[in-house]
C-alpha positions as CSV (number, residue, x, y, z in Angstrom):
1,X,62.8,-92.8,-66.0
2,X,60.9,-95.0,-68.4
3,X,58.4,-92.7,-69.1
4,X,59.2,-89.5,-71.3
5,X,59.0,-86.1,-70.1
6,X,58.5,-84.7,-73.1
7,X,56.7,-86.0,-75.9
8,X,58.0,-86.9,-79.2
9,X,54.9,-85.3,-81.0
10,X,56.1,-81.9,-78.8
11,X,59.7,-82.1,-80.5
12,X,58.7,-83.0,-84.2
13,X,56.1,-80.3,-83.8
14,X,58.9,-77.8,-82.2
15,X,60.8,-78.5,-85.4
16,X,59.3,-80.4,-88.8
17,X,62.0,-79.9,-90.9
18,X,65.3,-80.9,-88.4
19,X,63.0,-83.7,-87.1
20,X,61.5,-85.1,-90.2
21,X,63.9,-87.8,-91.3
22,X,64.4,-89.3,-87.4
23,X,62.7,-92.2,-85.6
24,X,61.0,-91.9,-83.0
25,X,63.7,-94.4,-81.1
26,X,66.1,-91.6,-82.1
27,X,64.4,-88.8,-80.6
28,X,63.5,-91.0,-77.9
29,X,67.5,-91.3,-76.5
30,X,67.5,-87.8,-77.2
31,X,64.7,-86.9,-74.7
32,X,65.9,-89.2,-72.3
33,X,69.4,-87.7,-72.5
34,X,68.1,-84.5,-72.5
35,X,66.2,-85.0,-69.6
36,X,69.1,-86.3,-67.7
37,X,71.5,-83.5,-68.5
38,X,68.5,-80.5,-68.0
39,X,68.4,-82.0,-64.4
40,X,71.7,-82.1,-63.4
41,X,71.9,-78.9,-64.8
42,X,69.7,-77.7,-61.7
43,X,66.7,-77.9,-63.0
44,X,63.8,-78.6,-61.4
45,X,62.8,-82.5,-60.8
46,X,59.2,-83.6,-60.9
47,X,57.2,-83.5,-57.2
48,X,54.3,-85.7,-57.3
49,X,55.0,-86.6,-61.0
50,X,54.1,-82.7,-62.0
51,X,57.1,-80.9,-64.2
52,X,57.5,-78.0,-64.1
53,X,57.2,-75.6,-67.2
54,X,60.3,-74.5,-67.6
55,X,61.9,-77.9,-67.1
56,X,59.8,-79.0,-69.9
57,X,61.4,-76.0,-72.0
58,X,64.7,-76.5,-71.2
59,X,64.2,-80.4,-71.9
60,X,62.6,-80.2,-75.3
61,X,65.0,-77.5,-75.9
62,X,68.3,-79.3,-75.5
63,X,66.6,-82.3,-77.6
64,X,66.1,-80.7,-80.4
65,X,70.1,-79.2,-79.8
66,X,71.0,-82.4,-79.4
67,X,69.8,-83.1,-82.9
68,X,71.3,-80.8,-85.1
69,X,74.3,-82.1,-84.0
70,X,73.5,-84.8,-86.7
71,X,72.4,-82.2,-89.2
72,X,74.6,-80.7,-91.7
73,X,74.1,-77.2,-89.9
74,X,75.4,-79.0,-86.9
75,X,78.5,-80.4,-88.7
76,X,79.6,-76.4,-89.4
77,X,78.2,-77.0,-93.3
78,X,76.8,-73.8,-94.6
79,X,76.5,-74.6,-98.3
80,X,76.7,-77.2,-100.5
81,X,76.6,-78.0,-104.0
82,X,76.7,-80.5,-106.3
83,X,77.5,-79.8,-110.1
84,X,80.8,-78.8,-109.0
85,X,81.3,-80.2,-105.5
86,X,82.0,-78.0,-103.0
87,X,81.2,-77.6,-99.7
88,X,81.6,-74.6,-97.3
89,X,81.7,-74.9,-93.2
90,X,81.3,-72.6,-90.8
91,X,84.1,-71.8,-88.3
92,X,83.3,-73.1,-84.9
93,X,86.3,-71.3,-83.0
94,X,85.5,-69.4,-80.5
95,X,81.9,-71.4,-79.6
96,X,81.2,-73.9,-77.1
97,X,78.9,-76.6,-77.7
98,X,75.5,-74.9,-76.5
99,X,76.5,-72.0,-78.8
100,X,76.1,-74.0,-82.0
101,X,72.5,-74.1,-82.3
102,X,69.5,-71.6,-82.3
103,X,68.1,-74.6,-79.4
104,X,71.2,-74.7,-77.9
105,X,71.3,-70.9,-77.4
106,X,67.4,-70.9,-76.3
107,X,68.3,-73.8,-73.7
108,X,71.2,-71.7,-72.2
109,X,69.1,-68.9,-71.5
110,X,67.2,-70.5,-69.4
111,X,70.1,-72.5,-67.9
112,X,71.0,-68.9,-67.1
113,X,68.2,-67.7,-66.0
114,X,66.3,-71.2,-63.8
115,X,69.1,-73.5,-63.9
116,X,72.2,-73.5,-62.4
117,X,73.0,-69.8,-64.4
118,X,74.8,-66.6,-62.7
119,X,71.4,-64.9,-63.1
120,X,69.3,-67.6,-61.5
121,X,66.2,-67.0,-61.1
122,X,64.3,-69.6,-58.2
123,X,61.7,-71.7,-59.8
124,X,58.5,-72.4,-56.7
125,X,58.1,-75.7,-56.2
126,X,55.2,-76.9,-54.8
């Protein structure tokens, strides 16, 4: 898999502001382990190097999860200020990982729905 799946210009554009401040070696290993995880997922795999849509979704999808787990938002921070330091968090009881993230909640819908979901739908290869 050395090429990407996904392009990096497809990402930043997906997301300016979460994407702003990272390389493009960072987003990079995220598309590549995005890639990785959307397949064994059950995903559909490339045939005759074509993706398919919704693979492509799910991909840049769980990339741009995969980042705001370096974000504040992704570290449960809510609010902060500085004059008087304080800093608020959100609670993250009660929420599994996908759950964290507006991506991550867009990328298991259509786990749910294409992937390997309870409400699979079959995604035509040919």
């Amino acid at each position: 898999m050395n090429d990407l799946v996904v392009s990096i210009k497809s990402v930043k554009d997906a997301a300016p502001d979460l994407t702003a401040n990272m390389s493009d070696d960072t987003l990079t290993e995220l598309i590549k382990d995005a890639t990785v995880n959307a397949l064994a997922d059950g995903f559909p795999q490339s045939i005759s190097g074509k993706w398919n849509d919704v693979t492509l979704l799910a991909i840049k999808y769980l990339t741009l999860h995969m980042a705001t787990m370096d974000s504040p938002a992704g570290q449960g921070i809510t609010d902060e200020k500085v004059a008087v330091l304080e800093r608020k968090y959100e609670s993250k009881i009660g929420k599994d990982w996908l759950h964290s993230s507006v991506w991550g909640l867009l990328y298991y819908r259509l786990w749910e729905l294409y992937g390997g979901g309870q409400n699979r739908y079959s995604v035509v290869q040919h």
